[in-house]
N, CA, C and O atoms as a GROMACS GRO file, in nm:
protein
  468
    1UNK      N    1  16.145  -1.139  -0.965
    1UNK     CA    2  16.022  -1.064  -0.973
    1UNK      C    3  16.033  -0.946  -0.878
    1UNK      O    4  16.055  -0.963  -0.758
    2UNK      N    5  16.019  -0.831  -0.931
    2UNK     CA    6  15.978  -0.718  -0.837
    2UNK      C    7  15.873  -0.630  -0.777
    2UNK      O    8  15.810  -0.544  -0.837
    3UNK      N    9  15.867  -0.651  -0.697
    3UNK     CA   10  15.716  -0.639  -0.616
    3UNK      C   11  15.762  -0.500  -0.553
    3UNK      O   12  15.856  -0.470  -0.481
    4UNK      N   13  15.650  -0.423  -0.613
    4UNK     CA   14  15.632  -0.257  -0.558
    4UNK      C   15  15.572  -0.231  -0.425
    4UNK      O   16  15.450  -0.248  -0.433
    5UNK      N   17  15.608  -0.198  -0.306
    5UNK     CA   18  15.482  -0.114  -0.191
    5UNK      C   19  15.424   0.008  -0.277
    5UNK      O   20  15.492   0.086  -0.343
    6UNK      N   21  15.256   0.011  -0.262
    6UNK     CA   22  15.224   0.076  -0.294
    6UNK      C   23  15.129   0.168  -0.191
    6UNK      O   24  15.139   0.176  -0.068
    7UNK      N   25  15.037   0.231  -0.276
    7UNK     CA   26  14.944   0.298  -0.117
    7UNK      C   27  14.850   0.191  -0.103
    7UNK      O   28  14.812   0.122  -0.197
    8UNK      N   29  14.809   0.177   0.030
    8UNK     CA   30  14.745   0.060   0.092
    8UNK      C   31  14.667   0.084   0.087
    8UNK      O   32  14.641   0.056   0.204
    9UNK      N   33  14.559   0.128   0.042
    9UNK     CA   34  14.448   0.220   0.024
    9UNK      C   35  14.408   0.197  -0.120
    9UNK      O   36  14.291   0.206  -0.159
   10UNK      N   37  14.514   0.164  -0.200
   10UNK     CA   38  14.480   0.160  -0.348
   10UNK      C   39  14.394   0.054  -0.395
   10UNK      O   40  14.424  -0.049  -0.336
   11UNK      N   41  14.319   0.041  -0.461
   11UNK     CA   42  14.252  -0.075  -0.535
   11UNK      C   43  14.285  -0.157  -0.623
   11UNK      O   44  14.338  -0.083  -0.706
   12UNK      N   45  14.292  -0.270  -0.667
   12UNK     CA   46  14.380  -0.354  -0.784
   12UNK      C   47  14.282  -0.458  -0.785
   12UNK      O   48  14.329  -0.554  -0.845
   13UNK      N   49  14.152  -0.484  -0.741
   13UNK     CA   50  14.049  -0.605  -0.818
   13UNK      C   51  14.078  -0.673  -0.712
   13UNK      O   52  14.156  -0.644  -0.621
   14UNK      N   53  13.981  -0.811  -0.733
   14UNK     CA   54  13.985  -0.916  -0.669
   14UNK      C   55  13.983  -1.028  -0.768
   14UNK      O   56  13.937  -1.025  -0.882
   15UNK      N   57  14.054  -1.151  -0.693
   15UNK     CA   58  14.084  -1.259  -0.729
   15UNK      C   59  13.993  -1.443  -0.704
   15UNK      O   60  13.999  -1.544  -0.634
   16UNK      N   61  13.940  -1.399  -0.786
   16UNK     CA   62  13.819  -1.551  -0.757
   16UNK      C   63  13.859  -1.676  -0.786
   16UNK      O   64  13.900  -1.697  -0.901
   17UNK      N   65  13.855  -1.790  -0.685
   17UNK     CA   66  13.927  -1.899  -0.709
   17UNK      C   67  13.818  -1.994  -0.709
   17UNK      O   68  13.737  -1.961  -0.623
   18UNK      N   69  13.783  -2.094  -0.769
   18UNK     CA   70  13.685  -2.161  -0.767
   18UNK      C   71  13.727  -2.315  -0.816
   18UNK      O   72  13.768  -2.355  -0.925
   19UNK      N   73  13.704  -2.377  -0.706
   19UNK     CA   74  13.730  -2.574  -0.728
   19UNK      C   75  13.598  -2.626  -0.742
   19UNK      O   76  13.507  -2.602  -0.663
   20UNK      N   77  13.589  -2.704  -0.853
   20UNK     CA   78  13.502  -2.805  -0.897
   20UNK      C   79  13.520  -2.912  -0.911
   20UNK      O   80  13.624  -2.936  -0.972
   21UNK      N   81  13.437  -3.036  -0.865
   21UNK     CA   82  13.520  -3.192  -0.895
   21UNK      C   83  13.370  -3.210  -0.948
   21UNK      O   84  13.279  -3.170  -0.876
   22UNK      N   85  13.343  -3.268  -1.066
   22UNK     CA   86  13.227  -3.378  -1.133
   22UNK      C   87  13.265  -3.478  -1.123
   22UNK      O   88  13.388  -3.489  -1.114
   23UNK      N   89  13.186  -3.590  -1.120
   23UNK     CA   90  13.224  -3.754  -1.163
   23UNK      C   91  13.307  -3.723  -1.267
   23UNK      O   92  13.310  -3.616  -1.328
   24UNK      N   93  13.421  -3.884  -1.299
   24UNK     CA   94  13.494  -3.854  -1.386
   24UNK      C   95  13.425  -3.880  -1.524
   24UNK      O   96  13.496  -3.846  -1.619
   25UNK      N   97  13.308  -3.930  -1.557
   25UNK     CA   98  13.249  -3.980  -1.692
   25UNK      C   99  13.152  -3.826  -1.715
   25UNK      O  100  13.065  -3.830  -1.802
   26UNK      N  101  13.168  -3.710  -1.646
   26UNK     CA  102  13.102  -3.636  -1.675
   26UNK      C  103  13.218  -3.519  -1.726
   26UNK      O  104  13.164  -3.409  -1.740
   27UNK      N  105  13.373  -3.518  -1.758
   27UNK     CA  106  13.422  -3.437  -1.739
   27UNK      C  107  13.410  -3.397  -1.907
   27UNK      O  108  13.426  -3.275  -1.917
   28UNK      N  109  13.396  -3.434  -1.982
   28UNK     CA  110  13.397  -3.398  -2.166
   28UNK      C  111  13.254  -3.330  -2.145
   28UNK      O  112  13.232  -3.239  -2.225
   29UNK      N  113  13.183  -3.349  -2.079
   29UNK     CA  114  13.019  -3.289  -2.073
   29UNK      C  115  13.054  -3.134  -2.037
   29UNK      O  116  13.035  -3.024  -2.089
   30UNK      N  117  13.106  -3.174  -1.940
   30UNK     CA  118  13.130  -3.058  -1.813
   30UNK      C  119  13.240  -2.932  -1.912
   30UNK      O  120  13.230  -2.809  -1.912
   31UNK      N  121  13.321  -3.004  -1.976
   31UNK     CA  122  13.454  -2.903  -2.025
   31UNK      C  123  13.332  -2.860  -2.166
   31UNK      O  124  13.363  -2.756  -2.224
   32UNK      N  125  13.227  -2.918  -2.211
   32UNK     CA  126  13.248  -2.907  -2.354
   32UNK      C  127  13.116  -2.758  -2.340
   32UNK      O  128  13.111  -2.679  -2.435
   33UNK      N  129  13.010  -2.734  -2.206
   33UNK     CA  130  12.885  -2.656  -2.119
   33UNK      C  131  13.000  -2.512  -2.089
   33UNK      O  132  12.972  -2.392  -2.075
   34UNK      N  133  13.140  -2.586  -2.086
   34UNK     CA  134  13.202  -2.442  -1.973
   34UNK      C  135  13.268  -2.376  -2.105
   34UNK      O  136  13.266  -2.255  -2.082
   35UNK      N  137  13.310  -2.391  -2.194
   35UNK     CA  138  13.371  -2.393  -2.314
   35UNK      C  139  13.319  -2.254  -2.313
   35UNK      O  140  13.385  -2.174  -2.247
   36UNK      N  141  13.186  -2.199  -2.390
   36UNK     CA  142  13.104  -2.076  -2.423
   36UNK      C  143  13.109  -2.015  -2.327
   36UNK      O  144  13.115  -1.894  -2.350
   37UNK      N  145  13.109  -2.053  -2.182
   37UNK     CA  146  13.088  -1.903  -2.063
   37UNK      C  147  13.224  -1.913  -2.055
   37UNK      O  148  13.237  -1.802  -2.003
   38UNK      N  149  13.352  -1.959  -2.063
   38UNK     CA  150  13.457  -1.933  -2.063
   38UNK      C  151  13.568  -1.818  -2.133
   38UNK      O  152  13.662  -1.747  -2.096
   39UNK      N  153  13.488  -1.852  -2.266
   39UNK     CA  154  13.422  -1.737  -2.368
   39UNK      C  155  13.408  -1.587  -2.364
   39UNK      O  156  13.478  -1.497  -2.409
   40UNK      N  157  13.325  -1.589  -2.315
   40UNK     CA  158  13.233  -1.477  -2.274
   40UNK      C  159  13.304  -1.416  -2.168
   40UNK      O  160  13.330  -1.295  -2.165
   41UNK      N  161  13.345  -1.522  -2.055
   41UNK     CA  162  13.382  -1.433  -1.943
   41UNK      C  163  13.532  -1.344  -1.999
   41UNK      O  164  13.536  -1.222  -1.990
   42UNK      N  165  13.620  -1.405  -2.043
   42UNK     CA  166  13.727  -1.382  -2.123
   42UNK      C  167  13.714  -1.245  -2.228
   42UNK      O  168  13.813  -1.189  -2.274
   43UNK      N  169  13.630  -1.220  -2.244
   43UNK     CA  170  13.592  -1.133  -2.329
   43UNK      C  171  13.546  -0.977  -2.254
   43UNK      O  172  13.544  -0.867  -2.307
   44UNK      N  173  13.517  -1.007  -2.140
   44UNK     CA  174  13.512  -0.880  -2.059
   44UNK      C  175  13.604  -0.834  -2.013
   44UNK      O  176  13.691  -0.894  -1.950
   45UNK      N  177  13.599  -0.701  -2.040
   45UNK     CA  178  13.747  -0.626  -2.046
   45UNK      C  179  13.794  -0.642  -1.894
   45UNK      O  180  13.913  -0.644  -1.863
   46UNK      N  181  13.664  -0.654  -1.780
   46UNK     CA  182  13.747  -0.640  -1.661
   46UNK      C  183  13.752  -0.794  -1.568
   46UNK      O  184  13.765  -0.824  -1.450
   47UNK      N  185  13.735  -0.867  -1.695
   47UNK     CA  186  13.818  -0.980  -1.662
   47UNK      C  187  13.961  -0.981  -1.712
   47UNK      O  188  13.994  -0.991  -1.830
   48UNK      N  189  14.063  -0.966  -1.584
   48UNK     CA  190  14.246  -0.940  -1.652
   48UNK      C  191  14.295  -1.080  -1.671
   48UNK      O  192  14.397  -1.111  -1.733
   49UNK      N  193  14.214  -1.161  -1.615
   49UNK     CA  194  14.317  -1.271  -1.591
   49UNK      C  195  14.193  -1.412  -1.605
   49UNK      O  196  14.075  -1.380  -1.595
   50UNK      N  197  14.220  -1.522  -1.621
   50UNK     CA  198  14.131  -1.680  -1.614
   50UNK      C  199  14.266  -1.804  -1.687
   50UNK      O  200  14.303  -1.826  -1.802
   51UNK      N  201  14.311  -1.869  -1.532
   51UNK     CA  202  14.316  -1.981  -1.588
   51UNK      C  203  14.229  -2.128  -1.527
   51UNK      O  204  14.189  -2.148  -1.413
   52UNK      N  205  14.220  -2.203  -1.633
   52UNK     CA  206  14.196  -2.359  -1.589
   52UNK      C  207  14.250  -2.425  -1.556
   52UNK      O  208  14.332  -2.449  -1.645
   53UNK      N  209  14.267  -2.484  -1.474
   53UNK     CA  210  14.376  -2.614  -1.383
   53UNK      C  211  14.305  -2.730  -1.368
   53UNK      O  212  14.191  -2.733  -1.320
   54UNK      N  213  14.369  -2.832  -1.409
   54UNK     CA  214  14.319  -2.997  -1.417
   54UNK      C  215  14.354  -3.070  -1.333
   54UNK      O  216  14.475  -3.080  -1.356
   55UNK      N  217  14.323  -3.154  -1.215
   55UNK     CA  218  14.439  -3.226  -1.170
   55UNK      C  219  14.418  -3.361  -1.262
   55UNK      O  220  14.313  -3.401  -1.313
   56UNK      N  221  14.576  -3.430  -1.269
   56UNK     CA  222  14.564  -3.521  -1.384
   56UNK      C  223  14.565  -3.664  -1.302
   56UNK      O  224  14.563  -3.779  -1.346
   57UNK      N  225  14.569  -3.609  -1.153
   57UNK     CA  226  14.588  -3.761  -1.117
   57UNK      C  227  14.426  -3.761  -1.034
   57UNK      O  228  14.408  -3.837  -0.939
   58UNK      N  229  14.341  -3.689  -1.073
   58UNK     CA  230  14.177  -3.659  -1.001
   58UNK      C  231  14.097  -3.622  -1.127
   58UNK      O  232  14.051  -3.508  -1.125
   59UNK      N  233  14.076  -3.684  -1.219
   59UNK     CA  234  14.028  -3.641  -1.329
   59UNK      C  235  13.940  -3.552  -1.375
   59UNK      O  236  13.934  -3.491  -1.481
   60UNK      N  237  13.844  -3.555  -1.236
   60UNK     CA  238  13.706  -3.452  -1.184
   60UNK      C  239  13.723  -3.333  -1.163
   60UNK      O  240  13.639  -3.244  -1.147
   61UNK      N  241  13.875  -3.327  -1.163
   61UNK     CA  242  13.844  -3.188  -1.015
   61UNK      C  243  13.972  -3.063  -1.095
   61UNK      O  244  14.096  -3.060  -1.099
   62UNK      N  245  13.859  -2.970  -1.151
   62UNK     CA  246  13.923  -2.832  -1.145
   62UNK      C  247  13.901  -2.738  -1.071
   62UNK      O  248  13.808  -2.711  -0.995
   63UNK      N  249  14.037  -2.664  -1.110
   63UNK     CA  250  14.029  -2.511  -1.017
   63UNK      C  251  14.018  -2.361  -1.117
   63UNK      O  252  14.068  -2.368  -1.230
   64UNK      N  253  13.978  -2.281  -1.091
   64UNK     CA  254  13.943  -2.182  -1.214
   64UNK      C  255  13.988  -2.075  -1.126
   64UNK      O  256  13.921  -2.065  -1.024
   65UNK      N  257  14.099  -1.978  -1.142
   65UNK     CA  258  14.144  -1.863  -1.128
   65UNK      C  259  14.113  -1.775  -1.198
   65UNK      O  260  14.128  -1.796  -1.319
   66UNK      N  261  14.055  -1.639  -1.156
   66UNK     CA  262  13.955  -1.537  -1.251
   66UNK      C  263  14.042  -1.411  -1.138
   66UNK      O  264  14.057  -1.413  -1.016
   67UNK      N  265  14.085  -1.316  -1.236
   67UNK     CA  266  14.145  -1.193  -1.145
   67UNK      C  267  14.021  -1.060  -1.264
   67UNK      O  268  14.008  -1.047  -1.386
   68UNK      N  269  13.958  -0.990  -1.144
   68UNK     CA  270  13.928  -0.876  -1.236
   68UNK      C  271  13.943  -0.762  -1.165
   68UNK      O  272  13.987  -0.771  -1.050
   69UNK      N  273  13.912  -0.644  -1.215
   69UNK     CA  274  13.935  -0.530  -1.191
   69UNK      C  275  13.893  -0.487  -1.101
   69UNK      O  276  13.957  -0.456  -1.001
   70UNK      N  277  13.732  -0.472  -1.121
   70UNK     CA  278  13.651  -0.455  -0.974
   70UNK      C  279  13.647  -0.486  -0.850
   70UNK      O  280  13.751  -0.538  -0.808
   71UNK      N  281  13.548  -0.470  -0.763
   71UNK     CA  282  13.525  -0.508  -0.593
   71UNK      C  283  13.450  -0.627  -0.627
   71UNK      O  284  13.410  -0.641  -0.742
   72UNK      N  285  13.421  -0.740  -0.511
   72UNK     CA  286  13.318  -0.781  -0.451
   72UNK      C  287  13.221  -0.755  -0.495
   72UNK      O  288  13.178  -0.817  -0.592
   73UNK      N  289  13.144  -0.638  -0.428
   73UNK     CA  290  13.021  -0.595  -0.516
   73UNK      C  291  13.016  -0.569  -0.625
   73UNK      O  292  12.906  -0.605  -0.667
   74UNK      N  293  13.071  -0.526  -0.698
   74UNK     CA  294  13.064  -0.507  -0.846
   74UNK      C  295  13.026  -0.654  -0.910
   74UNK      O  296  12.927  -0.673  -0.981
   75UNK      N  297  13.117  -0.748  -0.876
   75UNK     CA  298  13.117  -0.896  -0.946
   75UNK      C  299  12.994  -0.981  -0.906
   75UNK      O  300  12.927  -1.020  -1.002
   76UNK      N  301  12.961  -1.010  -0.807
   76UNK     CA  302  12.810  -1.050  -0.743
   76UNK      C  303  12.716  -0.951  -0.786
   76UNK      O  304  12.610  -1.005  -0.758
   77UNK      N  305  12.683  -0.817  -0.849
   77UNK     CA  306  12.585  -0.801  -0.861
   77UNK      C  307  12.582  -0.759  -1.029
   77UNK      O  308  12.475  -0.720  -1.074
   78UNK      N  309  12.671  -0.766  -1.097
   78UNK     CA  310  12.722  -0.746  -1.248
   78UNK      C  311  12.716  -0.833  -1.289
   78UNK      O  312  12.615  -0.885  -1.337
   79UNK      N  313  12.857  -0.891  -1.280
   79UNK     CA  314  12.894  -1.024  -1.374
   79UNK      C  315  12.839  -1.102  -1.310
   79UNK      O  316  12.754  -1.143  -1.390
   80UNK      N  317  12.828  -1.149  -1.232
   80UNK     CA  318  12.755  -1.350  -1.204
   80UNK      C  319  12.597  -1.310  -1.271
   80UNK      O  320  12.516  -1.401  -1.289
   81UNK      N  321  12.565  -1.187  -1.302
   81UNK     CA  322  12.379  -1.217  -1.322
   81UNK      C  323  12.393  -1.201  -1.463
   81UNK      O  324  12.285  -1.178  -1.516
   82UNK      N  325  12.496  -1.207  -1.548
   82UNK     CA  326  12.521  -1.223  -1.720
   82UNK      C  327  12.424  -1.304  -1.711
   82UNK      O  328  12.402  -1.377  -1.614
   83UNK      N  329  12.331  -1.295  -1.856
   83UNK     CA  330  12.303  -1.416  -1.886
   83UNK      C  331  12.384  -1.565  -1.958
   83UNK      O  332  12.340  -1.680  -1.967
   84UNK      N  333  12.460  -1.533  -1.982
   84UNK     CA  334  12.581  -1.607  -2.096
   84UNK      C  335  12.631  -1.699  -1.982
   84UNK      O  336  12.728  -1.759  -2.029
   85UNK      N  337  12.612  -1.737  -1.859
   85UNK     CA  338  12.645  -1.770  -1.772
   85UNK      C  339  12.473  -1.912  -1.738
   85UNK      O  340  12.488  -2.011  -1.667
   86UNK      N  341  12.356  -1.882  -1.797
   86UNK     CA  342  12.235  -1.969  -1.743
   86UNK      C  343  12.264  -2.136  -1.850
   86UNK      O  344  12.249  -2.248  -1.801
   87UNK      N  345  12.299  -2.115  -1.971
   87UNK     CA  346  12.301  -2.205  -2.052
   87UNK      C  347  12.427  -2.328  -2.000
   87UNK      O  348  12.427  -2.443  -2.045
   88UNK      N  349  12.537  -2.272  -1.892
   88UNK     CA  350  12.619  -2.345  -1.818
   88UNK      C  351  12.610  -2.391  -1.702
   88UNK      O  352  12.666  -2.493  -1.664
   89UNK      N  353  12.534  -2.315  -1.633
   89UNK     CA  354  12.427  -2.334  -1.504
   89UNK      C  355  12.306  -2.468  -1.554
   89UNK      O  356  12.284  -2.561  -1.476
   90UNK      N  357  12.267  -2.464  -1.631
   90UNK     CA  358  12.187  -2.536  -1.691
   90UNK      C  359  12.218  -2.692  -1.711
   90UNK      O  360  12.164  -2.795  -1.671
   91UNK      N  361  12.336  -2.660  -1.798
   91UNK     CA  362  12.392  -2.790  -1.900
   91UNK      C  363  12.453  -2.840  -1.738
   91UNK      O  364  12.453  -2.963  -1.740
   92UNK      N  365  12.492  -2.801  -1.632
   92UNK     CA  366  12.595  -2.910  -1.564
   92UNK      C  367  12.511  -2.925  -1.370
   92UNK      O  368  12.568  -2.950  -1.264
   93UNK      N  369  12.355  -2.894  -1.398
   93UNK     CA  370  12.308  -2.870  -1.285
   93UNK      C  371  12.264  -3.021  -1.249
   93UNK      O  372  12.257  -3.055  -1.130
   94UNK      N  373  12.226  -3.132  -1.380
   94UNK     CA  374  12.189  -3.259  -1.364
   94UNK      C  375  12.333  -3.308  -1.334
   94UNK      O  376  12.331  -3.427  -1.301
   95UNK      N  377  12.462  -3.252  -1.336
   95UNK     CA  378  12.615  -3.371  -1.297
   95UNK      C  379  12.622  -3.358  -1.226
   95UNK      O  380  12.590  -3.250  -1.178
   96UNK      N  381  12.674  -3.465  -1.152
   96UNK     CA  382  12.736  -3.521  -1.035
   96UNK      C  383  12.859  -3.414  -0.992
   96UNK      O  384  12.956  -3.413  -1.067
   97UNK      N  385  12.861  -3.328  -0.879
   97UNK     CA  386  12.939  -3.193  -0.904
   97UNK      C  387  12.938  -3.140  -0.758
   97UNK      O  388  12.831  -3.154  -0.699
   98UNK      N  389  13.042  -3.080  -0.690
   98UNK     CA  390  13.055  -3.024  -0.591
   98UNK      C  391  13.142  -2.865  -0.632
   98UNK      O  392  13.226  -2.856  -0.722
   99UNK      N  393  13.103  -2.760  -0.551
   99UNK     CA  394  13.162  -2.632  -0.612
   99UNK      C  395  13.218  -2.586  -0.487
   99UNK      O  396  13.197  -2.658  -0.389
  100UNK      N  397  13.293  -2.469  -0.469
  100UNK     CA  398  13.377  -2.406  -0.354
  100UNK      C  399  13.418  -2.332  -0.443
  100UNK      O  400  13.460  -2.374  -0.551
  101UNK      N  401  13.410  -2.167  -0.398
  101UNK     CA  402  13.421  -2.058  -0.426
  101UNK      C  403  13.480  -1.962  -0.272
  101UNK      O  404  13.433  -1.961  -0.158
  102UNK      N  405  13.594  -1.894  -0.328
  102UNK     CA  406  13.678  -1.779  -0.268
  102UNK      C  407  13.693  -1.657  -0.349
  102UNK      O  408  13.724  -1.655  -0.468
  103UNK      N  409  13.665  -1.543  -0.262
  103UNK     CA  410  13.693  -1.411  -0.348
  103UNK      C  411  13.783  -1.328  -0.230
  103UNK      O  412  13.745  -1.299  -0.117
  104UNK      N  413  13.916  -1.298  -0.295
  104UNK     CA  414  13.979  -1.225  -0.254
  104UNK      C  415  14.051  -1.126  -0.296
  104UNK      O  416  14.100  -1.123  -0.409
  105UNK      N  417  14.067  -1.009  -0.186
  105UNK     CA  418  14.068  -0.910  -0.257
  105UNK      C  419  14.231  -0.831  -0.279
  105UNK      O  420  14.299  -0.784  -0.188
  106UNK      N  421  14.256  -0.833  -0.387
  106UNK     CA  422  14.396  -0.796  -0.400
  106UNK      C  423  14.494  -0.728  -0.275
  106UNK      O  424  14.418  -0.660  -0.206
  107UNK      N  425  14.580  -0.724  -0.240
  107UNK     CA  426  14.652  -0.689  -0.110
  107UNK      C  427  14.738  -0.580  -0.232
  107UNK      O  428  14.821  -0.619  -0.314
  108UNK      N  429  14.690  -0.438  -0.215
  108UNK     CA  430  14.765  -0.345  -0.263
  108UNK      C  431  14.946  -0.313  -0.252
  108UNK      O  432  15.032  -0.275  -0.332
  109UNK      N  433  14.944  -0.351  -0.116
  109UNK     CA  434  15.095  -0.348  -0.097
  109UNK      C  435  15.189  -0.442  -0.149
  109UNK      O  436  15.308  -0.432  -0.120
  110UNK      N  437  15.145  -0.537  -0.228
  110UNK     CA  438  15.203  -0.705  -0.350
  110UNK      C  439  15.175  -0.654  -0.459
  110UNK      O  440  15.068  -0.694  -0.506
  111UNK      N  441  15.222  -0.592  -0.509
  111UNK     CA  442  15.201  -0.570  -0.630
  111UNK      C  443  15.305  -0.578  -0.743
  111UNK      O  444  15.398  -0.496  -0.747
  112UNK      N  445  15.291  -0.673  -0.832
  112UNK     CA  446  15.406  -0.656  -0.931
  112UNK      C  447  15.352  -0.548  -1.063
  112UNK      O  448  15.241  -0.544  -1.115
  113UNK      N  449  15.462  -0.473  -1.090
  113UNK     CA  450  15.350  -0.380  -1.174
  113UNK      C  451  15.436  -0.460  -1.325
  113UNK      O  452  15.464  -0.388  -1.421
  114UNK      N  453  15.452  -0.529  -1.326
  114UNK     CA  454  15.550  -0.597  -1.462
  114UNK      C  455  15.681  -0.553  -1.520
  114UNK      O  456  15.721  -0.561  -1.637
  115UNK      N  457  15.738  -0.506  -1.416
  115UNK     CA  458  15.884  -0.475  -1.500
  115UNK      C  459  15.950  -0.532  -1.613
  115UNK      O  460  15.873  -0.611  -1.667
  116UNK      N  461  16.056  -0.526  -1.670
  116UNK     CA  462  16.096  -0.619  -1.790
  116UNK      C  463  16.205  -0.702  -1.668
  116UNK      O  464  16.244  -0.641  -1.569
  117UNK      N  465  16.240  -0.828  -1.693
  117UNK     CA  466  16.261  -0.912  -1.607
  117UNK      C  467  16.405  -0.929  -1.686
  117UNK      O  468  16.488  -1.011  -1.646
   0.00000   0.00000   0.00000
């Protein structure tokens, strides 16, 4: 992989990491509520990046990696107030559920710009 220095100064988005564990009899509830805002979020252009991570030996507990374009502020005062986002807030506010959220902000000087490998 080749990783460019770039200007340190430059902007490249931030990276939101977010761990969730539900009870394990709630996780088909939980995957089936996140399904549509998963959706949606995926669908915004300045979302670049979302994956889902399972652990298989913790049945409860995912991690959700979201890279987008924007700052901080942009994402807290834009995207989290979607509405396409209340009907999932909703469906998983009665489960058994703990959340932890990180937003960090791209380090300009790491940058792979995708070479052909």
């Amino acid at each position: 992989m080749s990783t460019h220095v770039q200007d340190s100064h430059a902007f490249h988005g931030i990276s939101l990491h977010v761990n969730i564990t539900v009870a394990p009899e709630n996780v088909d509830k939980f995957l089936a509520a996140f399904k549509t805002c998963f959706d949606a979020v995926t669908a915004e252009p300045e979302c670049t990046f979302f994956e889902v991570f399972h652990d298989q030996e913790n049945p409860g507990q995912f991690r959700f990696v979201e890279n987008w374009s924007k700052d901080k502020e942009w994402f807290m005062k834009e995207q989290l107030t979607k509405e396409y986002y209340d009907p999932y807030v909703k469906a998983t506010a009665s489960m058994d559920q703990t959340k932890g959220d990180e937003i960090f902000q791209q380090d300009a000087g790491w940058v792979d710009e995708g070479e052909a490998r």
